[in-house]
N, CA, C and O atoms as a GROMACS GRO file, in nm:
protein
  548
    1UNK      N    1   7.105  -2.767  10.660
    1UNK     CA    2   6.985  -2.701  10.710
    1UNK      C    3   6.897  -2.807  10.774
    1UNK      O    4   6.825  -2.891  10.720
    2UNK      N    5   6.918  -2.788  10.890
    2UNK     CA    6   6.797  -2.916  11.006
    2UNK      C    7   6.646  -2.915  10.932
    2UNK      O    8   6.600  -2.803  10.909
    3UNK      N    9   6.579  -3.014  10.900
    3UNK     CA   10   6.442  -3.028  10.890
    3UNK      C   11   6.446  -3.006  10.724
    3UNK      O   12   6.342  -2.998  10.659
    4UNK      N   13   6.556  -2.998  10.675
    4UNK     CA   14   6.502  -2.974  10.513
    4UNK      C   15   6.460  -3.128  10.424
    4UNK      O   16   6.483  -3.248  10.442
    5UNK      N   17   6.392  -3.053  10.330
    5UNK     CA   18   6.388  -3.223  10.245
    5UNK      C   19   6.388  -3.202  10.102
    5UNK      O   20   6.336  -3.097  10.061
    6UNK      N   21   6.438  -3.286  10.016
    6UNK     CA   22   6.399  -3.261   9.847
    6UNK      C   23   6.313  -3.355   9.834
    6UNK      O   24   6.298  -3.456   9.903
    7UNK      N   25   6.236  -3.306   9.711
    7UNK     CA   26   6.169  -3.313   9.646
    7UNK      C   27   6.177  -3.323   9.500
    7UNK      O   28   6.182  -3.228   9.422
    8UNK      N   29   6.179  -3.472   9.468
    8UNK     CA   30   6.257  -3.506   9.306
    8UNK      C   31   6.162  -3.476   9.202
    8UNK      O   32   6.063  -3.414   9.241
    9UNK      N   33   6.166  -3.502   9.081
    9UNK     CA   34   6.087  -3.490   8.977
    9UNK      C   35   6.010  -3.579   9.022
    9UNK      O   36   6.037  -3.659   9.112
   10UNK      N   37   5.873  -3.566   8.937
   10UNK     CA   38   5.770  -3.631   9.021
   10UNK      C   39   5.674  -3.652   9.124
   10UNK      O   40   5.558  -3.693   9.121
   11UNK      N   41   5.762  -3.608   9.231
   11UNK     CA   42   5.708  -3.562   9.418
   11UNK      C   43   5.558  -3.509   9.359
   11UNK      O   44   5.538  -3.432   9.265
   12UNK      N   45   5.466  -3.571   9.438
   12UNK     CA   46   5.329  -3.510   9.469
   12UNK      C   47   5.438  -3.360   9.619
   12UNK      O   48   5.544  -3.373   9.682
   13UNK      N   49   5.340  -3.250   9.612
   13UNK     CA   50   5.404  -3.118   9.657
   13UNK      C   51   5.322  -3.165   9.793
   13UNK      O   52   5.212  -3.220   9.793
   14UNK      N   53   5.400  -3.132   9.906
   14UNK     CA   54   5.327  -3.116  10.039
   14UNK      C   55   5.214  -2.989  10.029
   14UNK      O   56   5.210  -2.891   9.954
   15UNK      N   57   5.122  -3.038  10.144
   15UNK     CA   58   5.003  -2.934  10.140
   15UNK      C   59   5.056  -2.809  10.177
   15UNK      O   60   4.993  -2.704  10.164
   16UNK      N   61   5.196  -2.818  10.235
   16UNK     CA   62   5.225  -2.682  10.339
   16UNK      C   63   5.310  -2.593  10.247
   16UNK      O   64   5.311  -2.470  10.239
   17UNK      N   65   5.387  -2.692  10.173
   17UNK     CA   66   5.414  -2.564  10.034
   17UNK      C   67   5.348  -2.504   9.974
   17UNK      O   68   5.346  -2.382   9.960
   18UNK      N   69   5.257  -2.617   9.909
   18UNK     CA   70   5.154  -2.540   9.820
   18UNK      C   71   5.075  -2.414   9.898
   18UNK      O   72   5.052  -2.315   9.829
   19UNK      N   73   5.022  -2.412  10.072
   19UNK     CA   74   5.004  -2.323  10.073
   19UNK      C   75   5.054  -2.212  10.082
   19UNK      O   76   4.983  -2.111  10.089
   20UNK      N   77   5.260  -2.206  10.085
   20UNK     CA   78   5.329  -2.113  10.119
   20UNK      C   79   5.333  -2.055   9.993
   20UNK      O   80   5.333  -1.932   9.999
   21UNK      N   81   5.338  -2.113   9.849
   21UNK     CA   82   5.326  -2.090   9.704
   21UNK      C   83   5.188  -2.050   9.713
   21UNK      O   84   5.161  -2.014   9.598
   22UNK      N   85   5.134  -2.044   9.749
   22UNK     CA   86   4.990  -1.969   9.742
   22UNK      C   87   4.986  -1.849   9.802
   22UNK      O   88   4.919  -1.764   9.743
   23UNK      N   89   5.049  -1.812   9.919
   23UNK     CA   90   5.047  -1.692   9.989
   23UNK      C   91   5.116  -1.597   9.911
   23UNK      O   92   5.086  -1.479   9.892
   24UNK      N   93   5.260  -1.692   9.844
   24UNK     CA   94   5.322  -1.579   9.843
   24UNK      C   95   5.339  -1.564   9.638
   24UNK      O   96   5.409  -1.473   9.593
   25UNK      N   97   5.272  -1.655   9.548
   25UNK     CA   98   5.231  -1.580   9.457
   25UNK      C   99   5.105  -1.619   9.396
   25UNK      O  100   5.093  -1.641   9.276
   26UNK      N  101   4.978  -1.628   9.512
   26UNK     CA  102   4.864  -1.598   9.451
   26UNK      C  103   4.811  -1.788   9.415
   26UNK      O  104   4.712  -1.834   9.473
   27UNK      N  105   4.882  -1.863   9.329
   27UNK     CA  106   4.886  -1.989   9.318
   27UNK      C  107   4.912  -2.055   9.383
   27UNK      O  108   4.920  -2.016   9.500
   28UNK      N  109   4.942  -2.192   9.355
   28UNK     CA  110   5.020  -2.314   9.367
   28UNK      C  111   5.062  -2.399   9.240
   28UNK      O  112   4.962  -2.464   9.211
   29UNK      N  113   5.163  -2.428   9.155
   29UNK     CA  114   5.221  -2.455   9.115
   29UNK      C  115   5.189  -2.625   9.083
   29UNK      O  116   5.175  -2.662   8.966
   30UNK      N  117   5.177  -2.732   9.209
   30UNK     CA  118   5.160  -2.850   9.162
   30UNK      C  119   5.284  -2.936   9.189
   30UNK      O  120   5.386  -2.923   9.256
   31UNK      N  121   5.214  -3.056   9.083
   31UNK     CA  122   5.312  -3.153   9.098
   31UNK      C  123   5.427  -3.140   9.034
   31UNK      O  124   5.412  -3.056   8.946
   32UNK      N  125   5.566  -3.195   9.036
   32UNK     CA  126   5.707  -3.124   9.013
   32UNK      C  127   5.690  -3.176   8.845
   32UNK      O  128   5.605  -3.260   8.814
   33UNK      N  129   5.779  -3.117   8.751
   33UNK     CA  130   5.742  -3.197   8.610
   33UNK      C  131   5.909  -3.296   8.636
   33UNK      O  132   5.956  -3.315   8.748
   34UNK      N  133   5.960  -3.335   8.534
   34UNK     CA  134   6.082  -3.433   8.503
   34UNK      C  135   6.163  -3.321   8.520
   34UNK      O  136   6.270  -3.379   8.538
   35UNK      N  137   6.179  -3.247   8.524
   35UNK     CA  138   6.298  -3.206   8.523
   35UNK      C  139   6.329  -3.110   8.657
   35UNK      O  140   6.446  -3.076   8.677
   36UNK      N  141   6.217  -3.064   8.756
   36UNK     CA  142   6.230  -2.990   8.854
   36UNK      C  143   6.203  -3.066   8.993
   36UNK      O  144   6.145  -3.172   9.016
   37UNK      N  145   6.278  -2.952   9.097
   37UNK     CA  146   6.345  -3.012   9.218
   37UNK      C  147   6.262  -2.911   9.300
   37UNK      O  148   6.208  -2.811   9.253
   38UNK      N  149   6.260  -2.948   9.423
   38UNK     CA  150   6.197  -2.840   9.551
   38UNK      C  151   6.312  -2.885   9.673
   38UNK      O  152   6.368  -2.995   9.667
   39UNK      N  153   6.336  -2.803   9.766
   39UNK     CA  154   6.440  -2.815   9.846
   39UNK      C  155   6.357  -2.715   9.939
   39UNK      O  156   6.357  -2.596   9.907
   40UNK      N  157   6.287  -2.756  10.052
   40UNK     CA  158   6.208  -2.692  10.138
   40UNK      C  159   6.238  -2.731  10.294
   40UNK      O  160   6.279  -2.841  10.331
   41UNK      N  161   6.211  -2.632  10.367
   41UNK     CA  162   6.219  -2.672  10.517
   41UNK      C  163   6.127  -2.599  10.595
   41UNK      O  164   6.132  -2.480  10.628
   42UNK      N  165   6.013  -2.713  10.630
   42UNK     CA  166   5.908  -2.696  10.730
   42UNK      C  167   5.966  -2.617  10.846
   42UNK      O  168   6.073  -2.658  10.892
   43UNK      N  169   5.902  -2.494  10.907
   43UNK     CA  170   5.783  -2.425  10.830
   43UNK      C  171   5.805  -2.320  10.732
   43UNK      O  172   5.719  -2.267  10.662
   44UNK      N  173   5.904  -2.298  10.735
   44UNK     CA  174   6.018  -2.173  10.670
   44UNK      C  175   5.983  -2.112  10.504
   44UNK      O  176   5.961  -1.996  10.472
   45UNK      N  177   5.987  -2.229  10.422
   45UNK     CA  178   5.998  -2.221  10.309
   45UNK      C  179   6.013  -2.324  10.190
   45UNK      O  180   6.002  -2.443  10.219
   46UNK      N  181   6.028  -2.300  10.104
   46UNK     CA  182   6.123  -2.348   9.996
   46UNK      C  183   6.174  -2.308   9.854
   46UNK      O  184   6.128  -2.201   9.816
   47UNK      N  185   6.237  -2.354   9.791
   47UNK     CA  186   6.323  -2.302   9.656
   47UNK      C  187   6.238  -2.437   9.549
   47UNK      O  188   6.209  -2.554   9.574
   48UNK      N  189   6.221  -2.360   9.435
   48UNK     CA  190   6.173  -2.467   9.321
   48UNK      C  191   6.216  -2.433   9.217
   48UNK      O  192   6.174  -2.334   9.157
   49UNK      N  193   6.323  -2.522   9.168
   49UNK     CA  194   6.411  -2.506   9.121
   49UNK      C  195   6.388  -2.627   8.934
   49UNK      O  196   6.302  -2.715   8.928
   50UNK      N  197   6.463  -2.603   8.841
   50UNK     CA  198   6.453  -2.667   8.718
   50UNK      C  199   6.590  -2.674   8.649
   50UNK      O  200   6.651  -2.585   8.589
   51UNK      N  201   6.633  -2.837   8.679
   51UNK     CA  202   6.742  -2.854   8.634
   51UNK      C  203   6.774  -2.904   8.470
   51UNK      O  204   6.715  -3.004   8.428
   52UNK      N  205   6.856  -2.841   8.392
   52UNK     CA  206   6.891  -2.870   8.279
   52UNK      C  207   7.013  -2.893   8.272
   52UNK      O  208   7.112  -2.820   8.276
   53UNK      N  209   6.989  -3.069   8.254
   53UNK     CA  210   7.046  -3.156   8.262
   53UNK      C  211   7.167  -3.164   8.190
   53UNK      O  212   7.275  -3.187   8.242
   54UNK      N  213   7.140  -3.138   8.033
   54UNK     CA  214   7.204  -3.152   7.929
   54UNK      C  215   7.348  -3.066   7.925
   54UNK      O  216   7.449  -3.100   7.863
   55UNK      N  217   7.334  -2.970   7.989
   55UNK     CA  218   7.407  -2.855   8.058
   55UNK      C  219   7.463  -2.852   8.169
   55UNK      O  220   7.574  -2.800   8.182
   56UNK      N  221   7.397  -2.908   8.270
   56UNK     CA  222   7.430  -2.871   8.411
   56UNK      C  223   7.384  -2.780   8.449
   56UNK      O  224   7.431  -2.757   8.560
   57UNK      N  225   7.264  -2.659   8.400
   57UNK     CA  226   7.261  -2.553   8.484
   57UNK      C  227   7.122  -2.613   8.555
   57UNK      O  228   7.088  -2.729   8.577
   58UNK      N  229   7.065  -2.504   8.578
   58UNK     CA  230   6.988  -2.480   8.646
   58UNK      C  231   6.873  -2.342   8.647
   58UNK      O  232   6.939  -2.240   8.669
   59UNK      N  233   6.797  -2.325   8.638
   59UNK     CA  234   6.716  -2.214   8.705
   59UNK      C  235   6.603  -2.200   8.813
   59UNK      O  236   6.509  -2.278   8.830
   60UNK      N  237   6.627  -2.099   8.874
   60UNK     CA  238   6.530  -2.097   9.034
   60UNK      C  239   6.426  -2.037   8.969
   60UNK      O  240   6.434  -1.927   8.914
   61UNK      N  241   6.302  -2.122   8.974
   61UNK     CA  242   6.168  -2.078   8.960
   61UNK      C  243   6.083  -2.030   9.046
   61UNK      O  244   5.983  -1.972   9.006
   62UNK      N  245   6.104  -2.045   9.167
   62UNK     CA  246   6.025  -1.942   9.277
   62UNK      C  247   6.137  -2.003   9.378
   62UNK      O  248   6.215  -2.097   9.365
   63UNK      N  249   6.102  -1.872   9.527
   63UNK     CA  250   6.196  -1.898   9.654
   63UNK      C  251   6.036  -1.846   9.689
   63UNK      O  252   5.979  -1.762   9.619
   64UNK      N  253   5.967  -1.920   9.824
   64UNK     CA  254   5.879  -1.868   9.920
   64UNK      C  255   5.958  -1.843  10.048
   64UNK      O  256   6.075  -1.875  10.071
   65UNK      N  257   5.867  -1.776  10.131
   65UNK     CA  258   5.893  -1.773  10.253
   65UNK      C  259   5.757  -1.778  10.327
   65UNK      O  260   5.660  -1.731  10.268
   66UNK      N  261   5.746  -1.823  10.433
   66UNK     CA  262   5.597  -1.809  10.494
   66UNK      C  263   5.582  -1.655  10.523
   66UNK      O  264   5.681  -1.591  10.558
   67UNK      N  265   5.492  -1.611  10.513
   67UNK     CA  266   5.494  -1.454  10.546
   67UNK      C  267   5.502  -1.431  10.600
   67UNK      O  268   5.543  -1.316  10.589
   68UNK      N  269   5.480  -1.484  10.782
   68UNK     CA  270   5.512  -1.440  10.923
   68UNK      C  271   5.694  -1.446  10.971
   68UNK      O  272   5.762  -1.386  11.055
   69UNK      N  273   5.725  -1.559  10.860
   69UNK     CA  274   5.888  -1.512  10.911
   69UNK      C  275   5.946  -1.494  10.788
   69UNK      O  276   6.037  -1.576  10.771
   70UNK      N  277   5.927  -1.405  10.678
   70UNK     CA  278   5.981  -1.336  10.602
   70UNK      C  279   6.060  -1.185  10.680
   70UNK      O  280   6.019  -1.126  10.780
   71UNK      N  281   6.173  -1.154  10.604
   71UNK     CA  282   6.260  -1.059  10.637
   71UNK      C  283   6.320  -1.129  10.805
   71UNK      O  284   6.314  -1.057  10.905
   72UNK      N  285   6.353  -1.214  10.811
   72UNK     CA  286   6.418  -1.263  10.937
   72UNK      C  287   6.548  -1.409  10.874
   72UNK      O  288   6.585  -1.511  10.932
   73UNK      N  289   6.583  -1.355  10.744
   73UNK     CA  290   6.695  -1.473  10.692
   73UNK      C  291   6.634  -1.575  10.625
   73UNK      O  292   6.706  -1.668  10.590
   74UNK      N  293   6.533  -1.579  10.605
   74UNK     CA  294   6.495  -1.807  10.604
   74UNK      C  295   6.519  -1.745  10.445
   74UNK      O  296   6.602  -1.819  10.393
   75UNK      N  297   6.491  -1.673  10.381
   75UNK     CA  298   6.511  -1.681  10.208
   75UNK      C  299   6.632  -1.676  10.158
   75UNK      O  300   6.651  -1.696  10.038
   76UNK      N  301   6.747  -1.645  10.258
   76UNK     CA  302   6.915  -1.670  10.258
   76UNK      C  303   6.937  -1.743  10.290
   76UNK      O  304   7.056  -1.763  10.266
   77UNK      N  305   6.865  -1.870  10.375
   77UNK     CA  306   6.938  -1.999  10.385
   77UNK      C  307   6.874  -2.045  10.305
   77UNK      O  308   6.954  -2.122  10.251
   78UNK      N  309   6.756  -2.059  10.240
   78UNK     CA  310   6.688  -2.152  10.179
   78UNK      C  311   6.754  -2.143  10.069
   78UNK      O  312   6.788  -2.246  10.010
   79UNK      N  313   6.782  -2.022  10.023
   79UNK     CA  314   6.881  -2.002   9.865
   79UNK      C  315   7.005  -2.068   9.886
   79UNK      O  316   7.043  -2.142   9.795
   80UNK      N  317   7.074  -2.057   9.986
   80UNK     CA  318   7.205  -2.064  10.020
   80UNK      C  319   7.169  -2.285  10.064
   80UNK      O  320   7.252  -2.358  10.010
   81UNK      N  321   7.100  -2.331  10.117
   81UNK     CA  322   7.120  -2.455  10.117
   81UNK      C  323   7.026  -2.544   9.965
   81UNK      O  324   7.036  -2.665   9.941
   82UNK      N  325   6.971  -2.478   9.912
   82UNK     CA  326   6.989  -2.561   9.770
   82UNK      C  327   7.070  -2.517   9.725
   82UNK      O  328   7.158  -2.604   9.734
   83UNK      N  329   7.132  -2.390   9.650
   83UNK     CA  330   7.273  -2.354   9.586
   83UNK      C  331   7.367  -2.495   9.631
   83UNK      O  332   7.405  -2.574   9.545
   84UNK      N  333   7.393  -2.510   9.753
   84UNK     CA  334   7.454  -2.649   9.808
   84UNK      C  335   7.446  -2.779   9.760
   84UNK      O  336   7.540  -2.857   9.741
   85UNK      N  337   7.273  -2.806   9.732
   85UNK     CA  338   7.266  -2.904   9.711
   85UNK      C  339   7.255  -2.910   9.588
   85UNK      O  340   7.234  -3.028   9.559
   86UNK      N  341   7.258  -2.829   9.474
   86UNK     CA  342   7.285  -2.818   9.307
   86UNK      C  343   7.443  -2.855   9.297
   86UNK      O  344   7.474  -2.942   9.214
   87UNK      N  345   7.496  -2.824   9.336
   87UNK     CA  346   7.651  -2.792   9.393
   87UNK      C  347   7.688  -2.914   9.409
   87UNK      O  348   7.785  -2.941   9.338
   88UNK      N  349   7.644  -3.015   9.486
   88UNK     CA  350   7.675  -3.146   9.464
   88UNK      C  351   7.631  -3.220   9.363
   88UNK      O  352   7.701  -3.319   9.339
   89UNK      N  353   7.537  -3.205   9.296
   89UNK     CA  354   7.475  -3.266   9.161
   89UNK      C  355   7.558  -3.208   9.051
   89UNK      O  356   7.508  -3.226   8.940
   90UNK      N  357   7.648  -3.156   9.053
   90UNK     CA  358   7.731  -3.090   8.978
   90UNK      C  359   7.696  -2.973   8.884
   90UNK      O  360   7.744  -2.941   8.775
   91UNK      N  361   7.583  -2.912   8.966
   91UNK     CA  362   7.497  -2.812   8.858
   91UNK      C  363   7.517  -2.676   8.924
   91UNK      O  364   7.451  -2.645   9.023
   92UNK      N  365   7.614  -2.588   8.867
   92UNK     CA  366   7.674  -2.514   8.936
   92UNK      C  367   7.677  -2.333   8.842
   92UNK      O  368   7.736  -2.226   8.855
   93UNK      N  369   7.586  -2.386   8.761
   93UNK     CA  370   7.545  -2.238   8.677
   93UNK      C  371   7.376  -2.174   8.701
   93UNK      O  372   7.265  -2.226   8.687
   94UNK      N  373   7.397  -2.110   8.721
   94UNK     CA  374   7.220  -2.103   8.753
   94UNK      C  375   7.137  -1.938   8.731
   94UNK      O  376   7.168  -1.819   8.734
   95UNK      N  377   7.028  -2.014   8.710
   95UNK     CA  378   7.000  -1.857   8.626
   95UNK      C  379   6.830  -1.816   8.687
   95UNK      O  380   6.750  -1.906   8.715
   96UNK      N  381   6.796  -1.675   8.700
   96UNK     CA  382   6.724  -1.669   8.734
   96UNK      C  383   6.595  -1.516   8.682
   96UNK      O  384   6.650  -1.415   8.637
   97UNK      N  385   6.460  -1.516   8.690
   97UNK     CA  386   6.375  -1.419   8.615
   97UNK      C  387   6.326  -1.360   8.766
   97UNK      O  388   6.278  -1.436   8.849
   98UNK      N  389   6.343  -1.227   8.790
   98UNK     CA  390   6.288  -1.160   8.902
   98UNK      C  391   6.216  -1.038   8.920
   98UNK      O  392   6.290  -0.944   8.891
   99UNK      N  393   6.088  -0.996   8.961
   99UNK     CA  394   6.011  -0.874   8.883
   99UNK      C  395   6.083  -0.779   8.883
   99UNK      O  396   6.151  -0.778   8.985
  100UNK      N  397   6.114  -0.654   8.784
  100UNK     CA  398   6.213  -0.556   8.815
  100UNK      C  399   6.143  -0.471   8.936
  100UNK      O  400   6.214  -0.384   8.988
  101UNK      N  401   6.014  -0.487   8.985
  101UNK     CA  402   5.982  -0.435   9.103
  101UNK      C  403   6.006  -0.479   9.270
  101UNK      O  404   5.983  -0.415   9.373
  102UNK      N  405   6.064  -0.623   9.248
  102UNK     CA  406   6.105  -0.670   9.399
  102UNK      C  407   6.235  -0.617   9.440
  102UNK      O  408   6.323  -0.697   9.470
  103UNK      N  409   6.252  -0.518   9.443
  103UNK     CA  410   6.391  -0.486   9.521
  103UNK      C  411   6.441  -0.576   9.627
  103UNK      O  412   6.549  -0.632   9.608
  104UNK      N  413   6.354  -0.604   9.774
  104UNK     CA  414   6.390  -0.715   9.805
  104UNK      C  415   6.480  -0.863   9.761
  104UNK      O  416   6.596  -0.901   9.779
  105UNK      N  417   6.365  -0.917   9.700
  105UNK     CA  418   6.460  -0.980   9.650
  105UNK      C  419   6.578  -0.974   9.529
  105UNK      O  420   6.615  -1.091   9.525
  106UNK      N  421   6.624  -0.931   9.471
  106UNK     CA  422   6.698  -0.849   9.376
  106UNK      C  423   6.826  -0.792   9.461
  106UNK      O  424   6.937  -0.806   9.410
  107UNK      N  425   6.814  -0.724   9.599
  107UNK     CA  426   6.911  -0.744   9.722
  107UNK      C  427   6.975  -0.822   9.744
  107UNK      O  428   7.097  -0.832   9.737
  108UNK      N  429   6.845  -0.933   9.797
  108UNK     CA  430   6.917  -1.098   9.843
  108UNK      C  431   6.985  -1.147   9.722
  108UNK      O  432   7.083  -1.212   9.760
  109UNK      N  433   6.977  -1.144   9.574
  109UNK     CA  434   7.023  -1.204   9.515
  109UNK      C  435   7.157  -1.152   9.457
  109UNK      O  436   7.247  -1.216   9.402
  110UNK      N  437   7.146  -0.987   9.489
  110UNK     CA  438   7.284  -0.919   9.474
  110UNK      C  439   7.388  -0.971   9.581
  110UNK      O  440   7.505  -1.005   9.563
  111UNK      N  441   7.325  -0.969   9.680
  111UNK     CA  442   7.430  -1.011   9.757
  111UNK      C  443   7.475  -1.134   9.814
  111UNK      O  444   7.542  -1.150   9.916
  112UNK      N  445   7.422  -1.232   9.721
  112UNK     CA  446   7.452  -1.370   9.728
  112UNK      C  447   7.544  -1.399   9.637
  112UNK      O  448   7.591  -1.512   9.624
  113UNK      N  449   7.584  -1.272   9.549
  113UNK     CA  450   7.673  -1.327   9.436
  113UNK      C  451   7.631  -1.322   9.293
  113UNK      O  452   7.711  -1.304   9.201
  114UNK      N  453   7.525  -1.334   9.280
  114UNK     CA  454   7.406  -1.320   9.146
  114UNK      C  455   7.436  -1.199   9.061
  114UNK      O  456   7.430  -1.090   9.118
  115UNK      N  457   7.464  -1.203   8.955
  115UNK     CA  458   7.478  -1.110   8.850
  115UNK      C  459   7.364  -1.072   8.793
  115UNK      O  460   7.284  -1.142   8.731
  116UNK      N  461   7.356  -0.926   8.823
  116UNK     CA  462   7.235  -0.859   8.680
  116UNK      C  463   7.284  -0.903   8.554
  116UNK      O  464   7.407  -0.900   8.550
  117UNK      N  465   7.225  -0.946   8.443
  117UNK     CA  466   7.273  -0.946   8.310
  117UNK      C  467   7.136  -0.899   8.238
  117UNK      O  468   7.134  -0.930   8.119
  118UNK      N  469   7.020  -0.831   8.283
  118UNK     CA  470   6.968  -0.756   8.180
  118UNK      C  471   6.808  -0.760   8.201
  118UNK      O  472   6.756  -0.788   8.309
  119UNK      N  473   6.746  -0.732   8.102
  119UNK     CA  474   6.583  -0.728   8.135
  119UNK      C  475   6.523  -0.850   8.026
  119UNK      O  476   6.579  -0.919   7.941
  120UNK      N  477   6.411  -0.843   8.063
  120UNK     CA  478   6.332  -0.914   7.953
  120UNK      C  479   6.232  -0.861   7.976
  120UNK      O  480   6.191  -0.884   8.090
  121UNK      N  481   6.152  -0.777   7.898
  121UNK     CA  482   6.046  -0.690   7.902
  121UNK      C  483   5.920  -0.720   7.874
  121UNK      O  484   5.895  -0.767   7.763
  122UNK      N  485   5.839  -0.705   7.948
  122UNK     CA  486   5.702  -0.752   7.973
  122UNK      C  487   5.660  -0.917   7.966
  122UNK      O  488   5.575  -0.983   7.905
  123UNK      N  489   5.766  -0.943   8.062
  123UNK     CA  490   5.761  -1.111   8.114
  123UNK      C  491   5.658  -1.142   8.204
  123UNK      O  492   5.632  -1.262   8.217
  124UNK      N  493   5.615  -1.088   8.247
  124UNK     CA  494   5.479  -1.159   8.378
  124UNK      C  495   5.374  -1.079   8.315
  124UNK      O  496   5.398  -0.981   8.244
  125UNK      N  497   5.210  -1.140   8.356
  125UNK     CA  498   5.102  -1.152   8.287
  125UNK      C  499   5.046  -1.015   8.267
  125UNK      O  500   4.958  -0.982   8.188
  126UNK      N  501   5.124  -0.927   8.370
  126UNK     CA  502   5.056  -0.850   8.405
  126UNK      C  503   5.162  -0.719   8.333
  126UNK      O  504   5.139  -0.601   8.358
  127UNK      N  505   5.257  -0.756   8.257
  127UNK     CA  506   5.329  -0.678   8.194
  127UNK      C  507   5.458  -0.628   8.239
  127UNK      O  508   5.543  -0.560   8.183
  128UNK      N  509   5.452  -0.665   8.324
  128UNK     CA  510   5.606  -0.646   8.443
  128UNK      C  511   5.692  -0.663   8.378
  128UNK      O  512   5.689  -0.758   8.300
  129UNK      N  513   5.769  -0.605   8.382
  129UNK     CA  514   5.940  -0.676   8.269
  129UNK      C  515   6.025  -0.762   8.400
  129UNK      O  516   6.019  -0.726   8.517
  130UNK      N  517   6.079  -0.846   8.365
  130UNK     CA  518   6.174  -0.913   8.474
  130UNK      C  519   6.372  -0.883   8.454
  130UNK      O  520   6.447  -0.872   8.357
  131UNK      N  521   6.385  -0.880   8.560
  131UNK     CA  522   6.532  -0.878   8.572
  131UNK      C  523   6.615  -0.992   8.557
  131UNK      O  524   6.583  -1.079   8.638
  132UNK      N  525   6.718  -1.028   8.479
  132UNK     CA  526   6.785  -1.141   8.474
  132UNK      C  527   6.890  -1.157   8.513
  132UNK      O  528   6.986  -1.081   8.500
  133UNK      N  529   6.886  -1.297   8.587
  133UNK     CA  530   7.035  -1.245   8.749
  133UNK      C  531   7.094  -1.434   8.678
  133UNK      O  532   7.023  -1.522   8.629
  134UNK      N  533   7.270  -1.433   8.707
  134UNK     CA  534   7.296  -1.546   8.684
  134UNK      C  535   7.406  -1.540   8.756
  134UNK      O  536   7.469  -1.440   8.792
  135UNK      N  537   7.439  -1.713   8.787
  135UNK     CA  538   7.564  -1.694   8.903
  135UNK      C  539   7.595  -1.868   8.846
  135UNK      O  540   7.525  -1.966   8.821
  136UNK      N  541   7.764  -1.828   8.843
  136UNK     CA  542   7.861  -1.903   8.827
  136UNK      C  543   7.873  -1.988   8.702
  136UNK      O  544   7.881  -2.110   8.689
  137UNK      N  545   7.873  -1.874   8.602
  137UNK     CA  546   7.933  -1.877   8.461
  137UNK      C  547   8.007  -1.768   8.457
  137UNK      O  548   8.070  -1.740   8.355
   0.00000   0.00000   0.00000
């Protein structure tokens, strides 16, 4: 993916994520802790991701998109070129929490391969139960 970059444990967050993590859930998130990764490409997006190490897996903690080019692909490559780059770190199980109200995404993640495996009920603040999707176990 031309123009992408990671972002290791540690990384102070560019201003332009944080404001794409702001648009698109209300926050910004911050600086990365030890164990999480960002894999972003100006102006598009990015994936923020938390690797467990001990394991090899992984879980995706948010995917943005800028809102003017949302629904035009960038959240299928952005998934699809970190999946890649976990993939070479040898972290190739990955798991993920998604509102049971985003159909959208819940789509993209059906059809990337992502398995439903179940709910977890009243996971977000606001009481939402989340959907639990995992790929390649």
């Amino acid at each position: 993916m031309s123009g992408a970059i990671h972002l290791a444990p540690g990384s102070r967050v560019p201003a332009w994520v944080e404001a794409i993590d702001r648009a698109c859930f209300g926050e910004a998130w911050g600086p990365l802790d030890e164990y999480e990764h960002i894999w972003a490409t100006y102006p598009y997006g990015f994936t923020r991701w938390r690797i467990i190490p001990e394991v090899q897996e992984a879980e995706l903690l948010r995917i943005g998109v800028a809102v003017e080019l949302r629904r035009s692909g960038h959240g299928r490559r952005l998934l699809r070129h970190a999946q890649a780059q976990l993939a070479r770190l040898k972290v190739e199980v990955l798991h993920l929490e998604v509102r049971i109200s985003n159909s959208a995404a819940r789509s993209l993640y059906e059809s990337e391969g992502w398995v439903y495996r179940g709910v977890r009920k009243g996971y977000y603040r606001d009481g939402e139960s989340a959907a639990l999707y995992s790929r390649g176990d």
